[in-house]
N, C-alpha and C positions, 0 to 999 in steps of 0.2 A: 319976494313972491315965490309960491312953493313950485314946485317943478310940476307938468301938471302930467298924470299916469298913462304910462302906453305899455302896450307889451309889441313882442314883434316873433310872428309865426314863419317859417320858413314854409312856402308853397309853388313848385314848378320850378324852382331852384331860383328863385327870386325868394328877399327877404322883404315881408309888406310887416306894417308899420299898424298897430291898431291901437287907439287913444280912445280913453276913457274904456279899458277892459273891464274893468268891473261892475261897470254902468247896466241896470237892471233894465232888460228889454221886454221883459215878459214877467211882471209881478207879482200875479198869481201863484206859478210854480218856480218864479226864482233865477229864469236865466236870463245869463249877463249874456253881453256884446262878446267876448270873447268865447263865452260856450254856441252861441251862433255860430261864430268862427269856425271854432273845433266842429261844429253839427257838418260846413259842408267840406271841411276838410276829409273827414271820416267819409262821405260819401259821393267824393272826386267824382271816380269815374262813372256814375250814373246818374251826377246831376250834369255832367259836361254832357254828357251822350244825349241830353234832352236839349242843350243850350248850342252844342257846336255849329259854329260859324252862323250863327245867327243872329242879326242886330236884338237891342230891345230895349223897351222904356224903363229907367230906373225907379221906384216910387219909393221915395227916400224918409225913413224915420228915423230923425235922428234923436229924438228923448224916446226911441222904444212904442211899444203898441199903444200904449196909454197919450201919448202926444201925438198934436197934427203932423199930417204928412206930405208931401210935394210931388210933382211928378216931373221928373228931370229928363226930358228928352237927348240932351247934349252931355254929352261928355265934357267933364268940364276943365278949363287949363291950368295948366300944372299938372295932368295928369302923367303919368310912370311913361318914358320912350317904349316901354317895352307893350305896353297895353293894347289891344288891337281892338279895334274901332269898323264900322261902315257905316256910308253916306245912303238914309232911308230919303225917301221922295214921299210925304204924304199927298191925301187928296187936294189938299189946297195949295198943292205944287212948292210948297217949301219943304224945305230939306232938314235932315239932321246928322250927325256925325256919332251914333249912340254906341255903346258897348257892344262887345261882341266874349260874350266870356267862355275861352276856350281850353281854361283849365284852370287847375285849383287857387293861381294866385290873381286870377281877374274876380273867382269869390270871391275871397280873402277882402282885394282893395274894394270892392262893392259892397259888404257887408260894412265895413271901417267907414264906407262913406252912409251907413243908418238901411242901405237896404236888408230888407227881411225875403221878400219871395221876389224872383227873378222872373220876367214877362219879356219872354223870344218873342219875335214874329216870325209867321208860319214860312218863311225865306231862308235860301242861306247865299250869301257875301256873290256866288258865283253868279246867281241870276234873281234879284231883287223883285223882279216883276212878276215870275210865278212861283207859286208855291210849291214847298215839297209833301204837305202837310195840311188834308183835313180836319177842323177841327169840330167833334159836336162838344157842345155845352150840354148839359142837363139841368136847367134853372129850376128849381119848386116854389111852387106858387106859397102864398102864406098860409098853412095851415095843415100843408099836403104831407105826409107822413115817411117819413124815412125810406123804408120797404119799399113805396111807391116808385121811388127814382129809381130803387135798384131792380126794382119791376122793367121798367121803361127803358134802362141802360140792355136788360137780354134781350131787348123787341130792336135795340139798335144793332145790337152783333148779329140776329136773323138778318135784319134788311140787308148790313151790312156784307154780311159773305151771299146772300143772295142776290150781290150786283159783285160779287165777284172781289170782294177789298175785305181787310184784317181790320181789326179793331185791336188796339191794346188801352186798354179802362185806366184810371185813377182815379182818387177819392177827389174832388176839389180841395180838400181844407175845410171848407163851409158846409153847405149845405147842398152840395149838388156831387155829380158825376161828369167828369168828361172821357171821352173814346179820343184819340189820338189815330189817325190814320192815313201812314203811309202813302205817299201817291207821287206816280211820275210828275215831275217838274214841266208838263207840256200844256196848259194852262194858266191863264192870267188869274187875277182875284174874282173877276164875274163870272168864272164861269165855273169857278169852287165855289165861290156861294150861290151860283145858282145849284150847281151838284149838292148845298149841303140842302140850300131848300127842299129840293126835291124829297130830299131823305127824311127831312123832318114832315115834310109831308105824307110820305109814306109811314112814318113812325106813330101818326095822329091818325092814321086809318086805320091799322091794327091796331090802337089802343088808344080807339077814340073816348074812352072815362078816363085816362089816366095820363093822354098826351096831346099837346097844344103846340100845331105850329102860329100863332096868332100874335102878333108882335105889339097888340095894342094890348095893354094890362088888364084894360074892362074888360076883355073880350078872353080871356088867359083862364085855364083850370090847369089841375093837376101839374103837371112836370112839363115846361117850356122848353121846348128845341129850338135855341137860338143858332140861326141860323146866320145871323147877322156878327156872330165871330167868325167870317170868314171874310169878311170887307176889308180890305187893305188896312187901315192902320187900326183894327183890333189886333191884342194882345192876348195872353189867358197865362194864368202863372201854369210853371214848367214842375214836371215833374220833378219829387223831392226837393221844391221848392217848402220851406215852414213858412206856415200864412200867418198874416197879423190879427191873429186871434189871441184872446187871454192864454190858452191851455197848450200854445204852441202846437196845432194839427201843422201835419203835413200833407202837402198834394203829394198821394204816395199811388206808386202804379202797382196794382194788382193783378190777377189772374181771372178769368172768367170765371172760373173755377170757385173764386173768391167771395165774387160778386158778391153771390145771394146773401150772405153773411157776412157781411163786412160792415164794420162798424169803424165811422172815422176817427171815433174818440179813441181808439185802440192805437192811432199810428200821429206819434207823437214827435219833436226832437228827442226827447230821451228815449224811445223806444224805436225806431226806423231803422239807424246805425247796424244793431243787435238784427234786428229782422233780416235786414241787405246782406249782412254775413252769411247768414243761417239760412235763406231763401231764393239771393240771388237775384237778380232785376228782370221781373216780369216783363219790360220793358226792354230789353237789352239790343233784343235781334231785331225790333222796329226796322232798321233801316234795308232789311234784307226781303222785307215784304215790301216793296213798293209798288202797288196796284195802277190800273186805268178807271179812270171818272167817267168811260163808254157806256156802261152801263147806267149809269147814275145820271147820265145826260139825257138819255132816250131816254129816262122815264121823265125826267124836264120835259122832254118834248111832246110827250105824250098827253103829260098834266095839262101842257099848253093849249095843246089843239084842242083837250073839251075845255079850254074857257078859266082853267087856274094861271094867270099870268104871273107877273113880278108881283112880289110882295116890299111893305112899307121898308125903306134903310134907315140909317142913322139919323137924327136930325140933321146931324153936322154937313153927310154930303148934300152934291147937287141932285136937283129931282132927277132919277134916270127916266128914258126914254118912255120904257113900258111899265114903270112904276106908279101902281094907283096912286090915289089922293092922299095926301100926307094931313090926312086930318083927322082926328079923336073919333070916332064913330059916331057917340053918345052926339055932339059937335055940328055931323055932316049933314048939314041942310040938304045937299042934294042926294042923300041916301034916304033921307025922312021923307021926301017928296017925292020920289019914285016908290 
């Protein structure tokens, strides 16, 4: 029986171990399992600085974009003594023991075991229950025009320093923008997503043709402020994570500066490495603006008192308290009858 192909990378001064290197992950433009490898060796220190001490779900492709994929909560055994791990508590009160990847040889084994983009939660190891880390999504509806989100991403850096917080942008990979932002660790998960509500609802007043905080799909135009990546066990891929897309994009962090022109097709694995050289991680000082959600809370409070309460969660959790009806609109008998 023939021996079956590994190469083996030195990262963190660990030697990890990757089988089947030449195995094509991306076969449109051609990269293997091993040029993934190399992709986040070459940008260590600025895809750690996004992932440090932070659990996060694996979602594992092991035949490449082109095949199904799994989502691996658990670390699984047999893995390396040296691998560093924490124990997440989801909402349905079970646990898990997921990665924690805090430098370039927890890529490395995560890559070898089929992952492609890395998904932190907004936590780090010290305090699991609040977060260090808002996150806006910018989801586009079907149809909605590129420009548009990058419209709606400058309407998020107004609100945003006008409650007093930094935003630092990156491209999703797909079809969207997310703001990444900084925040004291002195809130639980409700009351960041109630803070991102608010924002998205502020972002849907200034730029009510182009912004929706509306969580039901029928009810959705233009560019969705999901609000709802800030619920405990959401994820969102990490900066200079490469997404599983044919053309290999990268979630790449930009500059405001950037924004209005920025074209995601531009920031690729083969082109990111080259850029981070040459430009530096827009991204980098993140940890050095860490803002108050004071702001962002009074206007919660405010939305409140004229009559905007809790908006719809996830299917998965339990109905909250002041959470309307968890029902379709189109659906709700008692909306059609009133």
């Amino acid at each position: 029986m023939a021996k079956k192909e590994y190469a083996t990378v030195e990262a963190a001064d660990h030697e990890v171990r990757i089988s089947s290197p030449s195995k094509v992950y991306f076969p449109k433009p051609g990269h293997t399992k091993l040029d993934l490898v190399e992709y986040y060796l070459a940008v260590e220190d600025a895809a750690v600085n996004q992932l440090r001490e932070r659990p996060g779900t694996m979602k594992r492709f092991v035949d490449g974009v082109k095949g199904d994929f799994f989502f691996q909560k658990r670390v699984p055994k047999g893995a390396p003594d040296w691998l560093q791990t924490a124990t997440f508590t989801f909402p349905s009160g079970r646990t898990a023991t997921e990665l924690v990847a805090n430098d370039a040889a927890h890529l490395a084994w995560a890559v070898n075991l089929g992952v492609i983009d890395f998904n932190p939660h907004p936590v780090r190891r010290a305090d699991l229950d609040c977060p260090d880390e808002l996150r806006v999504d910018l989801d586009p509806t079907p149809g909605v025009r590129w420009n548009t989100v990058r419209l709606v991403a400058m309407c998020v850096k107004e609100v945003l320093e006008d409650h007093g917080l930094v935003g630092f942008p990156k491209t999703s990979g797909s079809r969207g923008i997310h703001v990444n932002v900084r925040i004291e660790p002195r809130w639980d998960y409700v009351e960041v997503r109630r803070a991102a509500l608010a924002l998205a609802r502020e972002v849907e007043r200034r730029q009510p043709k182009r912004a929706t905080s509306k969580w039901w799909k029928e009810e959705r135009h233009g560019v969705f402020v999901d609000y709802n990546q800030n619920a405990r066990d959401r994820t969102i891929a990490s900066g200079y994570s490469v997404r599983p897309v044919p053309d290999a994009k990268v979630c790449c962090p930009v500059t405001w500066d950037e924004v209005p022109g920025v074209e995601p097709g531009d920031l690729r694995l083969d082109t990111v490495p080259a850029r981070l050289r040459k430009k530096g991680d827009p991204s980098g000082e993140i940890d050095s603006h860490a803002g108050s959600l004071d702001q962002l809370l009074d206007l919660a409070g405010r939305d409140e008192e004229q009559g905007l309460g809790d908006a719809p969660w996830p299917p998965h959790f339990r109905k909250q308290r002041d959470e309307p009806r968890r029902v379709q609109p189109s659906k709700d008998r008692t909306r059609k009858q009133a």
